[in-house]
C-alpha positions as CSV (number, residue, x, y, z in Angstrom):
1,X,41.8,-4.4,-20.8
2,X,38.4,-3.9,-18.7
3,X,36.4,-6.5,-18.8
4,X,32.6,-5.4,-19.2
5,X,30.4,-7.5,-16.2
6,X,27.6,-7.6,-18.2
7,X,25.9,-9.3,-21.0
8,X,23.2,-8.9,-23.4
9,X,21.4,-12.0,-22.8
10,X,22.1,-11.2,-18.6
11,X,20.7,-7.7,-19.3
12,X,17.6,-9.4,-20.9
13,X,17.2,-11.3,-17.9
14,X,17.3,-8.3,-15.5
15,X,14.6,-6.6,-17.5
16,X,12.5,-9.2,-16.9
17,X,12.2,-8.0,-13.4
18,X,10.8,-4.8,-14.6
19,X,7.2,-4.5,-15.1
20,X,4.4,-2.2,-16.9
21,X,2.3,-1.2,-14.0
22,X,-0.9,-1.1,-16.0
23,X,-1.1,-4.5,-17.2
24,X,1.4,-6.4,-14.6
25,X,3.4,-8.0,-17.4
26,X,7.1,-7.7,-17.6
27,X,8.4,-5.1,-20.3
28,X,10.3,-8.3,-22.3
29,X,7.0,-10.2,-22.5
30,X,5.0,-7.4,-23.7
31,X,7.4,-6.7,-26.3
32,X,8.4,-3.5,-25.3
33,X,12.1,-4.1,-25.6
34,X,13.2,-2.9,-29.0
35,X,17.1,-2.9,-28.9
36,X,20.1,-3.4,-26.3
37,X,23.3,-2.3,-26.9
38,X,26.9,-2.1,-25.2
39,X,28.8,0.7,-26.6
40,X,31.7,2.1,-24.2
41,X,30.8,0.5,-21.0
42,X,27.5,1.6,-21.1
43,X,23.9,0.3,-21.6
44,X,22.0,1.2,-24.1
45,X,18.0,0.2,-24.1
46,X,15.9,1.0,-26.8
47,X,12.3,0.7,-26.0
48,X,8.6,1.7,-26.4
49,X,5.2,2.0,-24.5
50,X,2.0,0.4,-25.2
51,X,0.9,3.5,-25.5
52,X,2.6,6.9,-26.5
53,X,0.8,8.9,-24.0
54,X,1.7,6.2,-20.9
55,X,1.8,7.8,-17.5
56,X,3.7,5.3,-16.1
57,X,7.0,5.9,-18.2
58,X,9.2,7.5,-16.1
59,X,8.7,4.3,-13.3
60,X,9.3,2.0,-15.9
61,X,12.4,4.3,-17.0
62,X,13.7,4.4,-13.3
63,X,12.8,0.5,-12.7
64,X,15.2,-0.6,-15.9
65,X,17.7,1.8,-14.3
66,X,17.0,0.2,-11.0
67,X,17.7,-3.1,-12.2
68,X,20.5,-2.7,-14.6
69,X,22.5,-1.4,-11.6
70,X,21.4,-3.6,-9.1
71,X,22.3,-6.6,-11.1
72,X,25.9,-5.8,-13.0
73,X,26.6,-2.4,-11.3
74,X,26.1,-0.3,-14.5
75,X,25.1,3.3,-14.2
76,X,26.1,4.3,-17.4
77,X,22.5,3.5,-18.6
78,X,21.2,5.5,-22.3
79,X,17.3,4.9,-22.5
80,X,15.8,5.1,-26.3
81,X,11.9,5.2,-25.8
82,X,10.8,5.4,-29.5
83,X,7.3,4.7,-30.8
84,X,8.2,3.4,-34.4
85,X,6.9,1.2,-35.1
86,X,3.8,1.5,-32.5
87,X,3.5,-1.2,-30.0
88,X,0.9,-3.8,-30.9
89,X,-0.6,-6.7,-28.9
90,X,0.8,-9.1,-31.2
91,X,4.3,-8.0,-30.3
92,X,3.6,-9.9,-26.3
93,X,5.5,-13.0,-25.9
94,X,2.9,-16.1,-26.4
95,X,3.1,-16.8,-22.6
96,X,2.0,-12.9,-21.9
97,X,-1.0,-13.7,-24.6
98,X,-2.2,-17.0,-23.3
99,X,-2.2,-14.7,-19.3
100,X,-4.6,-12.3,-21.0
């Protein structure tokens, strides 16, 4: 039996590194993270924007790849960017809120 090197709560953790470029906060504390899943050996994110239209998607998309890898190895990575429900503000961690 393989054993998987990775975690949830360690994949939580390394997305903490990754950061929308617009407002500086990392993508856990603005509540973009929806949903993570392992499901064969691979990672599956689900995700929004705080904004459907956000330019900066596919650097966030390759910074979560970035750090998935660089942190258990994994490049078996399936991105879900969804937009229900819509990002709010009120979705941000307290410590993101209390920053703005």
């Amino acid at each position: 039996m393989k054993t998987i090197p990775f975690t949830i709560p360690g994949i939580a953790i390394a997305l903490r590194n990754v950061f929308d470029p617009e407002t500086g906060f990392n993508i856990v504390d603005m509540g973009l993270l929806y949903g993570l899943e392992i499901e064969n050996n691979a990672v599956i994110i689900t995700l929004t924007y705080s904004s459907p239209a956000c330019p900066l998607g596919e650097v966030i998309q390759q910074d979560i790849r970035t750090q998935i890898n660089e942190f258990f190895g994994v490049t078996n990575i399936q991105l879900r960017i969804i937009f229900d429900p819509q990002w709010k503000p009120e979705m941000m961690s307290n410590a993101a809120k209390d920053a703005m």
